[in-house]
C-alpha positions in Angstrom: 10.9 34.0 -15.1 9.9 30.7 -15.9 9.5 28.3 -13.1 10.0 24.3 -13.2 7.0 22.6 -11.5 7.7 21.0 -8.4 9.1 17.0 -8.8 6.5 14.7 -8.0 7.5 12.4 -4.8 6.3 9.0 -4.6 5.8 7.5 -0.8 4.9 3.7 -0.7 3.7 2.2 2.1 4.4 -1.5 3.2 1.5 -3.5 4.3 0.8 -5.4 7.8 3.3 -6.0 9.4 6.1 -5.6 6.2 8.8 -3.1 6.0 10.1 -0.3 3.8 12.3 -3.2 1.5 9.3 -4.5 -0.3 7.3 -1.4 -0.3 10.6 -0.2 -2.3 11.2 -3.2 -4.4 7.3 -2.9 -5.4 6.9 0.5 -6.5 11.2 1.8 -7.0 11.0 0.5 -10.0 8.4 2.3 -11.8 9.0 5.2 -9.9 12.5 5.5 -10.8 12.0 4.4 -14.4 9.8 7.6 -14.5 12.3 9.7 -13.2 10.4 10.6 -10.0 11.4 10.9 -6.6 10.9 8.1 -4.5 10.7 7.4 -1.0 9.9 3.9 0.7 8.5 4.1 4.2 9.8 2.4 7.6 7.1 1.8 9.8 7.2 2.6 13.2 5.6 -0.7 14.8 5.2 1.6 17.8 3.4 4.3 16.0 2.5 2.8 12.6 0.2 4.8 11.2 1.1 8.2 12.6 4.7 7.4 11.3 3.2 6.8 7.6 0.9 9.6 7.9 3.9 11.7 8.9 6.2 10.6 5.8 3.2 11.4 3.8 2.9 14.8 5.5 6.9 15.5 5.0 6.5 14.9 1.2 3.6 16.7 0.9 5.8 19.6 2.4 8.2 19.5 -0.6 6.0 18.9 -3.2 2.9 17.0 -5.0 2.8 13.5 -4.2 1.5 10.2 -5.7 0.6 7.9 -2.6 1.2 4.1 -3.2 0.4 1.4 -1.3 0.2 -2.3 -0.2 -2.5 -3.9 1.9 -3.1 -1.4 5.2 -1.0 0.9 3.3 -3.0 1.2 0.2 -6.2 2.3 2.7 -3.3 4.6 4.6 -2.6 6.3 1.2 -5.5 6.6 0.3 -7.2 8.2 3.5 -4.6 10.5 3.7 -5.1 11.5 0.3 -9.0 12.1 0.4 -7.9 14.4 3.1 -5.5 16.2 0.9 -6.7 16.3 -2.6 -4.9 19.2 -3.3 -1.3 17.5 -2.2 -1.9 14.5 -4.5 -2.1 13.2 -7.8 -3.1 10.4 -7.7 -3.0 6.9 -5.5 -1.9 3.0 -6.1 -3.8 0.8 -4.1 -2.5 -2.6 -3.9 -4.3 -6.0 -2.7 -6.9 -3.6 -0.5 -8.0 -5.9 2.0 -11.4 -4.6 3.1 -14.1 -1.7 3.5 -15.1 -0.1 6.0 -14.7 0.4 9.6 -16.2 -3.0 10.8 -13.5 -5.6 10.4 -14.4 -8.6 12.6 -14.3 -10.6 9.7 -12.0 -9.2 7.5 -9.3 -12.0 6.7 -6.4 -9.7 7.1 -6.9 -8.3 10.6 -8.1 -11.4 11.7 -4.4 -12.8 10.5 -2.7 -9.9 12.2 -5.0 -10.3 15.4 -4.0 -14.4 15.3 -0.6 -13.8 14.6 0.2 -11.0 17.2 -1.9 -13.7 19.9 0.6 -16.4 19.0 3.7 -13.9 19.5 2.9 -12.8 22.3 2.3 -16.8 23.7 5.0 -18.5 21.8 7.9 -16.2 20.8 8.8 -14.7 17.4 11.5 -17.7 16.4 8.7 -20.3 16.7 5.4 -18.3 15.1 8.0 -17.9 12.2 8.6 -21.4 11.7 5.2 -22.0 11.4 4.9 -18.7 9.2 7.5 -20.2 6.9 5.9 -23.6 6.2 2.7 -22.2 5.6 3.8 -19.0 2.8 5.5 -19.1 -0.2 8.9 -18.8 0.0 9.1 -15.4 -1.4 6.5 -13.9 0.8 8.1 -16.0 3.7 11.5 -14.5 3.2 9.8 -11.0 3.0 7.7 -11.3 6.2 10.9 -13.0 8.1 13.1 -10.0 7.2 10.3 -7.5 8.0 9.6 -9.4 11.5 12.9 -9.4 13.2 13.5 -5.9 12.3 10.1 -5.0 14.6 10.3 -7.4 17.5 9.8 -6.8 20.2 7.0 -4.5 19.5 5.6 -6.2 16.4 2.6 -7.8 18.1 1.6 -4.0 19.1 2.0 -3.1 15.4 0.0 -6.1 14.6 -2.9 -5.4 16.7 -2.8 -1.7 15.5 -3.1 -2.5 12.0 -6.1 -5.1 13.1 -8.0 -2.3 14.5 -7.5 0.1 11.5 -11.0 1.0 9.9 -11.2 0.5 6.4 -12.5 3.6 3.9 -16.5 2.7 3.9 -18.3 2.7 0.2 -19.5 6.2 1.1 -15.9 7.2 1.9 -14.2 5.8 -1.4 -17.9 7.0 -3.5 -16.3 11.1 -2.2 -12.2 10.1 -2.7 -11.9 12.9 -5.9 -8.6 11.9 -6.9 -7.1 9.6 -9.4 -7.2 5.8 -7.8 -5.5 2.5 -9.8 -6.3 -0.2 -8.2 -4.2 -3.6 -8.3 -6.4 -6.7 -7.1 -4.7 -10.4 -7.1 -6.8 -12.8 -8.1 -5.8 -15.8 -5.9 -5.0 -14.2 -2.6 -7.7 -14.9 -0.2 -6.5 -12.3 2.2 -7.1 -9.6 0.0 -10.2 -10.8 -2.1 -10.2 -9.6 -5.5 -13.9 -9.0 -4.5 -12.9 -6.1 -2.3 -10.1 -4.8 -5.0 -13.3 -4.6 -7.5 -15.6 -3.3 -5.2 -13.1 -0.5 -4.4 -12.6 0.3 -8.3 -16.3 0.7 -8.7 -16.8 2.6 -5.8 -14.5 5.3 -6.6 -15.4 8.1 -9.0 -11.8 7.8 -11.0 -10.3 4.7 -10.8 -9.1 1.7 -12.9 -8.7 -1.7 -12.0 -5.8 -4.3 -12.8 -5.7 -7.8 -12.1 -2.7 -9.9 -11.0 -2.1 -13.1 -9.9 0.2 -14.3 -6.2 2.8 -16.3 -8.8 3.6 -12.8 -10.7 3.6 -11.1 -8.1 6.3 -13.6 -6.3 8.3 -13.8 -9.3 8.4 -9.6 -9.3 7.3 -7.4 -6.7 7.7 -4.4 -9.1 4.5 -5.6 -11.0 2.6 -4.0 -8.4 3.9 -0.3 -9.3 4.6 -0.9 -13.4 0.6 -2.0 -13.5 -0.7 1.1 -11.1 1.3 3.7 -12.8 0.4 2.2 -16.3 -3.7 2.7 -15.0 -3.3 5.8 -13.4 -1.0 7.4 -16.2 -4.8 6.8 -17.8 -7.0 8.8 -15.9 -4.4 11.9 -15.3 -4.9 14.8 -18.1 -2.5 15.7 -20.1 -3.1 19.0 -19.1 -1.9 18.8 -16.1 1.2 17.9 -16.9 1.9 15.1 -14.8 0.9 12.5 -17.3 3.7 12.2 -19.3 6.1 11.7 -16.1 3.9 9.0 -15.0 4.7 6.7 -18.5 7.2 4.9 -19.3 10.4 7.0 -20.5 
């Protein structure tokens, strides 16, 4: 008897201190145009990374899965999928932030360590204010949203993602599974530097460059340019290629 394969499941993972509404609006798109199974991911700000890990886990249980990511969710994905190659097929990394464990001057957890300092002394109504007159709208609308729905233990999912180590060059150099990697050019919290260091580290990767104004005008660019690089490096032998491109 012939047996279908198993559907492919995509789990995307929001960044710092976002929420499972722009992880979906990022990668839903190109997921669903594909016909795959999708699944955005709530973090738990009490337990972030043990509850994405989890949802990765839970996937994995039904099926292969393609792990996308934003930010400390693209290194989530793509620990957890250097830890099961087998489970995967392949990773979106978006606006990667930094590598490797020593972060004291990464821009992102220093944000996350600043900003979880200032809730914790002034209240979330009034770090938002300021959050709001210093973002673009779109990201400020985003991060407001994604804020109120984890207070009051946002600062301890803040400092949690501050203190998250970052895969080191050795670590991405042994990651044996397809990688796209989406850098934005003009983001100074996620260097395009590190996006680019990233895609030459890893042993199957390709690189795409985007800007903070297309990404503003259209989350989804994040997932239609990963899928559109990793559809490139997965053999058509495999037969997951030709789900990964566009219907």
């Amino acid at each position: 008897m012939l047996r279908t394969p198993p559907q492919v499941t995509v789990v995307a993972l929001p960044g710092t201190g976002s929420d499972a509404d722009f992880a979906a609006r990022a990668f839903g798109p190109a997921a669903h145009a594909r016909g795959l199974a999708f699944h955005a991911v709530e973090p738990d700000p009490q337990a972030v990374i043990g509850s994405c890990t989890a949802a990765l886990d839970a996937a994995a249980a039904r099926g292969p899965v393609l792990a996308a990511g934003i930010s400390l969710g693209a290194a989530i994905a793509l620990d957890w999928a250097a830890e099961h190659p087998n489970a995967v097929v392949g990773v979106i990394t978006a606006l990667p932030a930094w590598t490797g464990a020593e972060t004291a001057t990464c821009p992102a957890a220093l944000s996350a360590s600043v900003t979880a300092e200032q809730l914790r002394a002034d209240g979330l109504e009034a770090v938002i204010e300021r959050m709001r007159a210093s973002s673009p709208p779109w990201l400020a609308d985003a991060l407001t949203q994604s804020w109120r729905g984890q207070w009051p233990h946002l600062p301890a999912a803040l400092d949690e993602a501050a203190g998250y180590a970052w895969p080191s060059l050795e670590q991405l150099a042994a990651t044996d599974v397809p990688v796209a990697v989406v850098g934005a050019t003009d983001d100074p919290v996620h260097p395009i530097a590190v996006a680019e260091e990233w895609a030459t580290a890893l042993p199957s990767c390709r690189l795409h460059r985007v800007t903070l104004t297309e990404l503003g005008a259209d989350p989804a660019i994040l997932g239609h340019a990963g899928f559109a690089e990793l559809s490139t490096l997965l053999p058509a032998t495999h037969g997951q290629r030709k789900s990964l491109q566009d219907n």
